[in-house]
Backbone bond lengths (Angstrom), bond angles and torsions (degrees), N, CA, C in turn:
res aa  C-N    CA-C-N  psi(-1)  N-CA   C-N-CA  omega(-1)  CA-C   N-CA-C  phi
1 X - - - 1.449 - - 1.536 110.84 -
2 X 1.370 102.88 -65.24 1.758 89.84 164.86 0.954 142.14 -49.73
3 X 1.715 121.22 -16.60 1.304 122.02 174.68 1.489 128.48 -66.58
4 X 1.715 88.06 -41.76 1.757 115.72 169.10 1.452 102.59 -55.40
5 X 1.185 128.98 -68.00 1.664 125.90 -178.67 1.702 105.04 -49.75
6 X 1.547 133.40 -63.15 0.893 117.69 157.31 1.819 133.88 -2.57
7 X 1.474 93.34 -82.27 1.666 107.28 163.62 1.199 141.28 -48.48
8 X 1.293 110.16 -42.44 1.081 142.68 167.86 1.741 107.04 -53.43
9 X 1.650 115.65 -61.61 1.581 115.08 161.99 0.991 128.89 -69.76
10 X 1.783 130.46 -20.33 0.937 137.62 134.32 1.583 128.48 -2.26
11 X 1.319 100.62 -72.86 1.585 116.20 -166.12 1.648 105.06 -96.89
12 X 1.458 102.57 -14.85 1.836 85.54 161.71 1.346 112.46 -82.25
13 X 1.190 109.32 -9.19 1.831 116.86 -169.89 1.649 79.76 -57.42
14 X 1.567 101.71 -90.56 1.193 125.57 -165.76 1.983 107.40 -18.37
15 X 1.197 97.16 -65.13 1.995 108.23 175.67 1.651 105.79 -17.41
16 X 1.499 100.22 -68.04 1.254 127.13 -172.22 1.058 124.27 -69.87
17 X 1.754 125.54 5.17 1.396 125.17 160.26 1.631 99.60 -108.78
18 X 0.941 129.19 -23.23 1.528 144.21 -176.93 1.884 95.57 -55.27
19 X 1.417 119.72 110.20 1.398 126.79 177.58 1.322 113.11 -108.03
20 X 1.381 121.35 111.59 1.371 123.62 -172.94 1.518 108.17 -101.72
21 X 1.276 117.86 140.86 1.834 122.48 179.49 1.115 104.06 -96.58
22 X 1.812 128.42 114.59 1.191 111.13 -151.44 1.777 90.21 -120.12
23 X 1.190 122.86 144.97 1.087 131.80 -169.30 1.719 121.09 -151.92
24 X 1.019 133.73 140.69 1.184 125.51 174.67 1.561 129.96 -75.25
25 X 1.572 112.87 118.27 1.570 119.16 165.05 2.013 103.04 74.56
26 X 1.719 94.60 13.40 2.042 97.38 158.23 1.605 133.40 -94.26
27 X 1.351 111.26 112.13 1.276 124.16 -176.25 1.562 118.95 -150.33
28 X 1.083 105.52 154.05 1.953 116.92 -161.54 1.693 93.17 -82.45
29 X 1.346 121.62 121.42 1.357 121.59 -169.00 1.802 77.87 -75.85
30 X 1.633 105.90 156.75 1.202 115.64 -175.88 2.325 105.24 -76.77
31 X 1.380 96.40 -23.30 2.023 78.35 158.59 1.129 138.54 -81.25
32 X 1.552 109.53 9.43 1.501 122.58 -173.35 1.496 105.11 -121.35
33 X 1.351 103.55 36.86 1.642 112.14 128.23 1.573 141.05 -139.01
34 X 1.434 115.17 158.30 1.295 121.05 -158.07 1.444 107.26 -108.37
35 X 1.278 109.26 150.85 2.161 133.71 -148.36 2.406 72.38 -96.50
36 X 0.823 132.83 100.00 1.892 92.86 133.16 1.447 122.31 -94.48
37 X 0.968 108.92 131.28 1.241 113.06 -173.94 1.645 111.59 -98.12
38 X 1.779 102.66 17.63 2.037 93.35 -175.32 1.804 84.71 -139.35
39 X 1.086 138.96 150.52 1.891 121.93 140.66 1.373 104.65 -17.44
40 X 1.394 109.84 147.33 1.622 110.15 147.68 1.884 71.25 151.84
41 X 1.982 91.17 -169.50 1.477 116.89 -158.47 1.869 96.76 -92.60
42 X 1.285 80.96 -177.72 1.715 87.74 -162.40 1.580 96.49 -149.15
43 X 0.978 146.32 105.81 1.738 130.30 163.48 1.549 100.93 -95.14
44 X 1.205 107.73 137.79 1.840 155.84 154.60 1.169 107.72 -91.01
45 X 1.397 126.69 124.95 1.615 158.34 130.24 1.530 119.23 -29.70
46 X 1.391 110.82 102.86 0.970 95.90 168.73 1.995 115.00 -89.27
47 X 1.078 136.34 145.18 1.448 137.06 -146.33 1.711 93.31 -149.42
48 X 1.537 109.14 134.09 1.168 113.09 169.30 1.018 111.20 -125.04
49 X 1.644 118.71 156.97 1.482 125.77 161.24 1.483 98.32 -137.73
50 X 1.424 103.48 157.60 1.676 124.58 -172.73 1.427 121.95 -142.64
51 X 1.359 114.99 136.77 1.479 104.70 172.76 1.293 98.43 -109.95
52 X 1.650 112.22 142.64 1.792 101.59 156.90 0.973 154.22 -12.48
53 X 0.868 135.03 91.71 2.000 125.96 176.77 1.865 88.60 -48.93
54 X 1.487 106.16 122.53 1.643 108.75 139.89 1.097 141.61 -72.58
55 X 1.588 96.97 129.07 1.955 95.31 -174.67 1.624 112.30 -84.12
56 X 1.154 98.47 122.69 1.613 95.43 -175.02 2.043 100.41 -139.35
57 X 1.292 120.46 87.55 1.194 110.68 142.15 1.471 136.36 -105.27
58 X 1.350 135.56 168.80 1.055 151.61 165.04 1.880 109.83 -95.37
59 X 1.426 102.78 135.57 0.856 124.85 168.24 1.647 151.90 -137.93
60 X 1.334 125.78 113.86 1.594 105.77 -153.50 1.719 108.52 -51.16
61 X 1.712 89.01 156.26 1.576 105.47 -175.40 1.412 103.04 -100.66
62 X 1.295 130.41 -4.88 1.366 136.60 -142.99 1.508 106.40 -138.25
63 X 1.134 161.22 154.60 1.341 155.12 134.61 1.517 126.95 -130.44
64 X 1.120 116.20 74.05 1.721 134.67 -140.11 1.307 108.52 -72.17
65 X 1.313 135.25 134.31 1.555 122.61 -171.00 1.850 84.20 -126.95
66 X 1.539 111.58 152.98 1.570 103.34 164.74 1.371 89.05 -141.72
67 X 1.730 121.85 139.86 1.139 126.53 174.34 1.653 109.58 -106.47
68 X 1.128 127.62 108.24 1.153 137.35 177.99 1.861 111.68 -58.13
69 X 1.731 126.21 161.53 0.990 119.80 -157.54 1.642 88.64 -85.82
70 X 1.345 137.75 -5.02 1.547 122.41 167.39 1.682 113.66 -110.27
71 X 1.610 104.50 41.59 1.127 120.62 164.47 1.539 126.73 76.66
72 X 1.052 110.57 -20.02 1.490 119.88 -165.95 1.465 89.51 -78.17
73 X 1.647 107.67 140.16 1.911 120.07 171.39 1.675 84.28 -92.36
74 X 1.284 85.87 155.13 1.422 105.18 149.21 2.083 111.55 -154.50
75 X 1.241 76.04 137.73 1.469 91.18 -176.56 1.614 142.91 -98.11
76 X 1.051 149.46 148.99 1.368 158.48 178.03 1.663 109.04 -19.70
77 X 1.179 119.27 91.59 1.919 111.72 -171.48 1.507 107.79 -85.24
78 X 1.782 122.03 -5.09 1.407 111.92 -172.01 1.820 103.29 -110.80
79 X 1.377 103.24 10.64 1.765 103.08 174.25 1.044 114.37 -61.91
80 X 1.612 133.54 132.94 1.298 134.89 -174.21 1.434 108.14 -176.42
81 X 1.281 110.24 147.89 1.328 121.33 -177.63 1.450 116.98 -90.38
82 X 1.723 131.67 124.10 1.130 131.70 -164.76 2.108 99.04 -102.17
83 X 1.356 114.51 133.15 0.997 104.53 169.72 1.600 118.73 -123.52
84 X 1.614 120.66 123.00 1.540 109.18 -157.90 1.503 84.08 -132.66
85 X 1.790 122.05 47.20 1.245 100.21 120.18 1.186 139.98 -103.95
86 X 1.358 140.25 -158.63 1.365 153.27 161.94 1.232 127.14 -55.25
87 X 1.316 113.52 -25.61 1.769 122.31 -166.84 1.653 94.02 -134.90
88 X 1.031 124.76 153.28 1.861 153.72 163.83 1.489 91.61 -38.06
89 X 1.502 108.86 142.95 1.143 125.66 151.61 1.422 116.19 -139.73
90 X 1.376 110.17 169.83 1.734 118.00 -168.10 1.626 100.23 -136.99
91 X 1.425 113.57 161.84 0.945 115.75 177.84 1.802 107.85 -128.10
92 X 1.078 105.78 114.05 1.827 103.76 -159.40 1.698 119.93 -106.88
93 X 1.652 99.77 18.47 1.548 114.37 173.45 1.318 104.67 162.50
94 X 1.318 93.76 164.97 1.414 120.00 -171.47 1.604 113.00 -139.63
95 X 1.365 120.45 98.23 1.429 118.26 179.69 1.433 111.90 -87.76
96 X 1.464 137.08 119.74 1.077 148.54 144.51 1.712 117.22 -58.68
97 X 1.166 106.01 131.20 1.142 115.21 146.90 1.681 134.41 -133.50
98 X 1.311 121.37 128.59 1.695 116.29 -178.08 1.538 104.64 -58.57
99 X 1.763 113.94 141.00 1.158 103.10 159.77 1.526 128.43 -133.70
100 X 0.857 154.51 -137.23 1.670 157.54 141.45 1.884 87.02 50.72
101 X 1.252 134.08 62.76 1.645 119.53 155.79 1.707 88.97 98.28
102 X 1.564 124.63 -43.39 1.120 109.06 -155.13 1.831 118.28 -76.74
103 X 1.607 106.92 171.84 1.564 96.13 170.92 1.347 113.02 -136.28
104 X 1.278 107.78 168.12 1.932 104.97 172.54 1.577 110.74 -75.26
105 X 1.325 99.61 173.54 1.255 120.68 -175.65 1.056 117.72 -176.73
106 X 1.927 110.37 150.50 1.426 97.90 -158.83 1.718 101.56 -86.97
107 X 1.427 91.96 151.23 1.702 102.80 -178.94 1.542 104.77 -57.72
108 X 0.860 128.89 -99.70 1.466 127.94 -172.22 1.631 111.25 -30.69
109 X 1.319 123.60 91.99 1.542 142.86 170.09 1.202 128.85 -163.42
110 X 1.519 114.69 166.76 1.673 98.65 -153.84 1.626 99.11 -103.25
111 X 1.480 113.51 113.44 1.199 107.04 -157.66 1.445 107.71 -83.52
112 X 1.690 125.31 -2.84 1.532 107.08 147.89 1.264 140.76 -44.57
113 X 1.126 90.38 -34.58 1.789 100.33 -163.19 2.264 98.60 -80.85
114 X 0.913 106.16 -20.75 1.616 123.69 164.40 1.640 98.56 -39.90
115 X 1.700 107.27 167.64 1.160 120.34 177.72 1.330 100.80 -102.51
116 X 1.445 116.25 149.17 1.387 106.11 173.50 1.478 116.35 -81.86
117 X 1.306 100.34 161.66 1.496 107.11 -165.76 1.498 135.35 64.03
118 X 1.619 112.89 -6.04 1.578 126.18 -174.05 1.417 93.60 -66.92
119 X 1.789 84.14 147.33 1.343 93.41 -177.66 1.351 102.36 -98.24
120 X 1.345 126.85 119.93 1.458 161.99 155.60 1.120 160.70 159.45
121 X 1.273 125.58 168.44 1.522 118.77 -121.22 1.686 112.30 -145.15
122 X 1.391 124.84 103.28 1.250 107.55 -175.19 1.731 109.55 -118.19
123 X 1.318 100.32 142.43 1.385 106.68 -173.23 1.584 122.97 -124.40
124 X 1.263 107.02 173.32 1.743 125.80 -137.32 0.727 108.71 -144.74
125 X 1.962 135.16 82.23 1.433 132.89 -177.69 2.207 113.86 -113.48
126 X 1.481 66.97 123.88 2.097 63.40 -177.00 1.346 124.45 40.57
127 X 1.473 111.33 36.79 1.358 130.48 -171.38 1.791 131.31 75.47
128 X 0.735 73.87 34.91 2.025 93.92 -173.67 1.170 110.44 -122.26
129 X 1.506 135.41 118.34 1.344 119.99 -177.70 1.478 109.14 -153.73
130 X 1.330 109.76 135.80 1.314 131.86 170.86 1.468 98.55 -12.51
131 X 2.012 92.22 135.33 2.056 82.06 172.36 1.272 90.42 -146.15
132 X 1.788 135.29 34.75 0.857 117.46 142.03 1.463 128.71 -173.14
133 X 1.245 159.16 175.93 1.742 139.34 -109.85 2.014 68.34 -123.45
134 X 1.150 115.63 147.81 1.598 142.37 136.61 1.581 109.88 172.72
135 X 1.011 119.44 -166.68 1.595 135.21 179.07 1.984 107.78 -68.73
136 X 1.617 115.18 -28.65 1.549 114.50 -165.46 1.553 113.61 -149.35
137 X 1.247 101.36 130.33 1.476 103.05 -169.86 1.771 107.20 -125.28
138 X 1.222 126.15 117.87 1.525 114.32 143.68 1.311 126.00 -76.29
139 X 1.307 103.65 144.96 1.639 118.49 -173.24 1.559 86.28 -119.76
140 X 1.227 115.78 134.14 1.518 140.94 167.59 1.518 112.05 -95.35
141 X 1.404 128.17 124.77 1.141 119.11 173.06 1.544 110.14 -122.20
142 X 1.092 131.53 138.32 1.206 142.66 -166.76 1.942 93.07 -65.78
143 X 1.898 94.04 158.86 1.423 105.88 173.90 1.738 122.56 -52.75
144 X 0.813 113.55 -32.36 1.527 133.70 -173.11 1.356 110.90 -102.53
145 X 1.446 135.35 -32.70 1.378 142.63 -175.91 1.495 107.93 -49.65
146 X 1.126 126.49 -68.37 2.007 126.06 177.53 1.368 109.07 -111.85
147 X 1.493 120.93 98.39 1.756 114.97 -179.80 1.360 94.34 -145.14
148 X 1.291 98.66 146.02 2.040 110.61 -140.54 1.688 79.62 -118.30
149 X 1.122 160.46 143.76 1.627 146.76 145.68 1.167 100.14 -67.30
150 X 1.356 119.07 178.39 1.571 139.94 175.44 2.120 116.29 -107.51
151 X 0.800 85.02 128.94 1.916 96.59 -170.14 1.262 85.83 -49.78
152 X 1.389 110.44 140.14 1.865 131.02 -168.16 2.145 90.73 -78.60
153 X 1.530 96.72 151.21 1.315 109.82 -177.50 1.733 119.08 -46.58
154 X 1.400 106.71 119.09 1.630 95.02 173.21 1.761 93.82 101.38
155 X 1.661 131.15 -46.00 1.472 113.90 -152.14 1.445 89.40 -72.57
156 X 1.406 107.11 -174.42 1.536 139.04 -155.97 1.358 97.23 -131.46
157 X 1.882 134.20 -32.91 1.169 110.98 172.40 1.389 127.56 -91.69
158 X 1.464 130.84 166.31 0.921 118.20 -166.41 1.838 111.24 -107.45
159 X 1.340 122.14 -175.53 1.556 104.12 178.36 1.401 96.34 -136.33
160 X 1.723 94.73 140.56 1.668 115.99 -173.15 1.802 112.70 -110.68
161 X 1.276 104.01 157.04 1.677 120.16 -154.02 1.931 83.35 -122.65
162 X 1.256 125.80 124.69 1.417 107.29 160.85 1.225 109.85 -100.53
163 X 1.794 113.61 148.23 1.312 109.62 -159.74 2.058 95.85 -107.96
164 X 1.041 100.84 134.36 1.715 114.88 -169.78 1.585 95.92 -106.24
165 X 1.601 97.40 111.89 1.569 93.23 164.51 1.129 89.12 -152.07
166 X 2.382 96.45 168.23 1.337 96.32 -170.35 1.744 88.78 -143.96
167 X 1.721 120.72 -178.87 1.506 96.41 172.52 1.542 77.09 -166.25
168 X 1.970 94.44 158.60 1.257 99.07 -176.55 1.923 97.44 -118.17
169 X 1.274 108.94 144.10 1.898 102.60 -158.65 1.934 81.48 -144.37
170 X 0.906 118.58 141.07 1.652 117.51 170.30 1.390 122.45 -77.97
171 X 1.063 146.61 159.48 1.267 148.29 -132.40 2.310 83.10 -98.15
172 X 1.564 106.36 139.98 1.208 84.83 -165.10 1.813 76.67 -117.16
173 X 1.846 94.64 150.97 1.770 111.78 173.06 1.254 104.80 -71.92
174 X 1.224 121.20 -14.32 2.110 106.87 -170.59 1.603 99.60 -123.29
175 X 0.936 103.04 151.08 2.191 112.47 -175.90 1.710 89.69 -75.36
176 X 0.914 97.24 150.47 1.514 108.85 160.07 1.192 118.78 -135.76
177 X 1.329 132.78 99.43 1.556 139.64 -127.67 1.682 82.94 -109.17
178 X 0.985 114.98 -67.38 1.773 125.16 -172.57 1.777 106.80 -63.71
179 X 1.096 115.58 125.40 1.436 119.05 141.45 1.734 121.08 1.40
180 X 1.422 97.97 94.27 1.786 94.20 172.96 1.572 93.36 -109.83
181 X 1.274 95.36 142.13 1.561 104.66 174.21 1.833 96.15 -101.22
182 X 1.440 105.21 139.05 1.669 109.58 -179.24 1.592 100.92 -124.06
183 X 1.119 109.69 -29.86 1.758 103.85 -172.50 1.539 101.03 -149.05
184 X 1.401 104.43 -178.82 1.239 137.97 -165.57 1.735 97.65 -130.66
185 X 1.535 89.04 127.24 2.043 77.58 169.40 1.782 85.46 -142.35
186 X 1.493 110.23 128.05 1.681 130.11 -163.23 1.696 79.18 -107.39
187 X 1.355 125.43 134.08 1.389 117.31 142.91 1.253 106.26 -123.47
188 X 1.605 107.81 150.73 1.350 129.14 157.31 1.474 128.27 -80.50
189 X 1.320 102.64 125.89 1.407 100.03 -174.75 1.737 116.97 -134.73
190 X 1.360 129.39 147.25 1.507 106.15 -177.96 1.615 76.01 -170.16
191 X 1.863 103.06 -167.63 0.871 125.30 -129.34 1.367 93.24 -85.98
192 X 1.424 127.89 158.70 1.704 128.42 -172.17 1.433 105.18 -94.81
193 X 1.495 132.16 82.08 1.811 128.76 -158.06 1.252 82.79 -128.18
């Protein structure tokens, strides 16, 4: 009886060092192997197949500015970009556009000397900022500046980028209680190579 139990753990031992590469629909078509019929060497192919990595990020829809009655904005601190694919991604611009009446402007200015209530607006992303007054701005971000990694093989969580922005808007004479939309910000985003 003990010998059988013996054996018996024996050969699950063995199971359980045995590492299989498990993959979908891989197998050696039966003409892609070779007879030798003497000793000697043999070369094997190594052959790949691949499926896509999916690109899947998330991105805010919203980028909320509130100007307080002693002027200072303050902005959205939990904006961030979620990335739930497999491989790195980057984000390599940011197009602004003014909208509803409003215009750009470059961030760095002294917004006293501004009109009150003018409509415009200069903005400040991960250190990049508007540098000058029309309706559309590209923001350039360096290779390394926003790069999100890709959730490690197999995990379930995903990995987040927080997005840092800031904007300069002039102190406005009328409340604006409701949601004004002033711009458009388009980013580009793709693969981290």
């Amino acid at each position: 009886m003990k010998k059988r139990i013996s054996l018996l753990l024996l050969f699950i031992m063995i199971l359980a060092l045995n590492t299989t590469a498990l993959a979908s629909n891989v197998s050696v078509n039966p003409a892609d192997f070779t007879n030798l019929e003497q000793p000697g060497r043999s070369t094997s192919t190594v052959v790949l197949t691949a499926d896509a990595v999916q690109f899947s990020v998330i991105v805010p829809t919203k980028l909320p500015l509130h100007i307080g009655s002693d002027g200072g904005v303050t902005t959205a601190t939990n904006a961030k970009f979620i990335n739930r694919s497999y491989a790195p991604v980057r984000v390599s611009q940011a197009e602004i556009k003014a909208t509803e009446g409003w215009t750009l402007a470059p961030y760095e200015r002294n917004i006293k000397e501004m009109d009150l209530a003018s409509q415009e607006v200069g903005f400040k992303i991960h250190g990049v900022a508007t540098l000058s007054k029309g309706s559309k701005e590209v923001l350039l971000f360096d290779k390394d500046k926003i790069q999100i990694q890709g959730r490690d093989p197999g995990a379930s969580e995903n990995t987040t980028f927080s997005l840092s922005y800031k904007a300069t808007v002039p102190v406005q004479t009328k409340s604006i209680a409701n949601e004004k939309k002033i711009a458009d910000v388009v980013f580009t985003i793709g693969w981290d190579m």
